[in-house]
N, C-alpha and C positions, 0 to 999 in steps of 0.2 A: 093468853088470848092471841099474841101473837103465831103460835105453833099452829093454833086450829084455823086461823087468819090466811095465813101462808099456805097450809094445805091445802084448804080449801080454791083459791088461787092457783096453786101448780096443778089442781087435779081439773081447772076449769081452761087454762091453758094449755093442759096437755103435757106439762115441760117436768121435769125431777126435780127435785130439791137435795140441798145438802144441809145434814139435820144443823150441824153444830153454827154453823155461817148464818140459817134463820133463826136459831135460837139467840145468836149474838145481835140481829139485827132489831130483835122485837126487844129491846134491850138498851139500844144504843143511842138513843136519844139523851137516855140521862149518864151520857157521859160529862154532862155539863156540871155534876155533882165532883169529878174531880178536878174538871179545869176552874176552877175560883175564880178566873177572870169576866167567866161566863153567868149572867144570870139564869139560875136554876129555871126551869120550862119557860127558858127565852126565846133563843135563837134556834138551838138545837131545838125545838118543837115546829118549828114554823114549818108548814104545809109548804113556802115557799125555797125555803132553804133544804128540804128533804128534797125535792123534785128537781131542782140545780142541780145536787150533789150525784142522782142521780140518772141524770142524764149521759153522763160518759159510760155507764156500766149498759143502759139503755139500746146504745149505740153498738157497745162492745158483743153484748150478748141478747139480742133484742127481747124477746117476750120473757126468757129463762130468767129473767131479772125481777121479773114482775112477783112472785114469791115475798121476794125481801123487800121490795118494794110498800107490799100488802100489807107485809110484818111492821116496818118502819110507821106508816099510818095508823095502825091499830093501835099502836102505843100511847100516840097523841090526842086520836080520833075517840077513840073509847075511851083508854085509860085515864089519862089525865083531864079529858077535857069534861070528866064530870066529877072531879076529885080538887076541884082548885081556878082549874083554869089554865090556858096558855096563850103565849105572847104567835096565835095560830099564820096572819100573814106577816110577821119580820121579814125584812125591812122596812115593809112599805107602811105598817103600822107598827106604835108601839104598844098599842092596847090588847085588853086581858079579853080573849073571850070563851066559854065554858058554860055550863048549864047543870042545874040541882046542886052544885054548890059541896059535895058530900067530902068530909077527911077521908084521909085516906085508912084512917084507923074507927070508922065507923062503922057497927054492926052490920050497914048492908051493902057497904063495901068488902067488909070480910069474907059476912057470907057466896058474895057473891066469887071471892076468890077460890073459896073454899067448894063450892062448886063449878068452877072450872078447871080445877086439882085431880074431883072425882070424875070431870071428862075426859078431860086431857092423857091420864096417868091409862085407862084399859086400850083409848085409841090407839095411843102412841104402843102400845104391846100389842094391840090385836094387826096396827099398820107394820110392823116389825122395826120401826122407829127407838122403840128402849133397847130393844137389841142390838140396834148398829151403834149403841154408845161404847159397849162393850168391846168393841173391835176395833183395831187399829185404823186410821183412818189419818192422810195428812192433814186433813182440816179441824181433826180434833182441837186444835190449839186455841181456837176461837172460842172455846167453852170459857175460857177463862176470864171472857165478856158478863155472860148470866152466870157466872158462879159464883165474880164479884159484888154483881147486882141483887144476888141472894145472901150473899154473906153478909153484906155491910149494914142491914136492916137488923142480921141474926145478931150480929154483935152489939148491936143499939139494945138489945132487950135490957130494960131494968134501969137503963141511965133516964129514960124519961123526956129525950127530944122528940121530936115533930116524926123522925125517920124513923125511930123505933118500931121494932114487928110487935104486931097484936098476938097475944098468947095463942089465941086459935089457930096462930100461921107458925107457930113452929115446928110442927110434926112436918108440913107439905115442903115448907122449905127445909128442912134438914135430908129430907128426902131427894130434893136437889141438890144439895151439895154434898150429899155424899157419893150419885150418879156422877154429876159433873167434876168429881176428885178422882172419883176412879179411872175417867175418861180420859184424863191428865195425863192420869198416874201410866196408864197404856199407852198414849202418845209418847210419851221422856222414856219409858221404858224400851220403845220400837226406836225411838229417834237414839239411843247410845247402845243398842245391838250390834254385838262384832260384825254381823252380817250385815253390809249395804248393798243396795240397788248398782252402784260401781263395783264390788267387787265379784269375783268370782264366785258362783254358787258352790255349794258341797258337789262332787258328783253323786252322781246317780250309781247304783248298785247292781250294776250286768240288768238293764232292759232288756227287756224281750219284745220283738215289734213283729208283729205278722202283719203282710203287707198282700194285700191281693194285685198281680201281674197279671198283663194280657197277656194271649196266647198270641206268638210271632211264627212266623214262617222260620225256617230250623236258617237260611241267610241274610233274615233282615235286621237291622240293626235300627236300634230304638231305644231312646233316652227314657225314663219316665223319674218325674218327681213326685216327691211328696214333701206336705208340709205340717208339721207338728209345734205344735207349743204344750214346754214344758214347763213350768214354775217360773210361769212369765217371760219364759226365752225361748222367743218362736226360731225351729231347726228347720234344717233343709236339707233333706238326704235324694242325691241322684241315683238311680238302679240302672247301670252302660248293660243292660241285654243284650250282650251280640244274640240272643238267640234265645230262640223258647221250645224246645220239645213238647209238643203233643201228650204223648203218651203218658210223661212225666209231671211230677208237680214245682220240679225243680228249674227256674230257670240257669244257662250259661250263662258267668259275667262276672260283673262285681259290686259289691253293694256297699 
């Protein structure tokens, strides 16, 4: 929900998104599940504590924020707040409030996961969203937000607590975590390549550059540059023309 949440959002603001950062933010509320000190759909739910938090990012990146911002709400707004309930304005209150009351392991809770699985999954391919998981990317690293958030459900199966995945959801989620491991896997794989952004690139193997030159009067002298980038390393070659013959296609000088 979140994914379609946030799209919808960036594509009404106008602004891009960065897949793996919205995928961790629609997510990220129940990080309250590892900090024990935190009541589970406590604080981290509150509508009032989500918009605090993000007010500096707000400020930093004004409307481009608004994405994960969307994401963040979705979680609490939809998800939870008809699955239980949540503590919606903490601080200022400490009361539960939520509507239909439904588990989160009931039939039309599932189903309805189970079709936002069969939306999500052609969107995110037909937007080219599954594809850019595939690629290197330095904000890969945030997947490791929803891969835990998928995992920790998957490994509940058969023990019989509260978190446990409903059989129907193990195919969609295994499908996630197997995306989101590969995505990993290309990040750790890019991030310990002998080749860094600091070092020296390979060279290049005799380029060949044809450059089209104005025509100069045979005594005038004339700088021209040009600018190229090559594998992310913009060059800059000057062409000193003392001189241009007419006749010929060859300028005098030096390149």
């Amino acid at each position: 929900m979140g994914y379609l949440i946030g799209k919808g959002t960036s594509k009404l603001a106008k602004v891009k998104v960065n897949l793996p950062l919205l995928l961790a933010a629609s997510v990220l509320p129940d990080v309250d599940l590892i900090l024990r000190f935190l009541m589970h759909r406590g604080p981290t739910h509150s509508i009032i504590t989500i918009t605090v938090l993000m007010i500096p990012f707000f400020v930093i990146y004004k409307r481009q924020a608004l994405p994960y911002y969307a994401a963040l709400l979705s979680h609490i707004l939809i998800g939870d707040f008809f699955t239980g309930g949540i503590q919606l304005f903490w601080p200022l209150s400490n009361n539960w409030f939520g509507a239909l009351d439904f588990t989160v392991r009931s039939l039309p809770i599932v189903l309805t996961e189970l079709a936002l699985f069969a939306i999500t999954l052609p969107l995110m391919y037909k937007l080219g969203d599954l594809q850019t998981l595939f690629k290197p990317h330095n904000k890969n690293w945030a997947l490791i937000i929803p891969l835990g958030a998928v995992l920790g459900p998957l490994l509940s199966v058969g023990v019989g607590t509260e978190s446990a995945l409903p059989a129907l959801l193990i195919i969609p989620s295994l499908f996630y975590v197997i995306i989101f491991s590969y995505s990993l896997a290309i990040a750790i794989r890019t991030w310990h390549s002998p080749y860094k952004k600091s070092q020296t690139p390979p060279p290049l193997h005799e380029p060949t550059w044809t450059i089209p030159l104005q025509p100069l009067e045979r005594t005038q002298k004339h700088n021209q540059r040009f600018n190229f980038q090559i594998a992310g390393r913009k060059l800059r070659i000057t062409c000193d023309c003392r001189y241009f013959d007419k006749d010929t296609s060859n300028p005098t000088g030096s390149l």
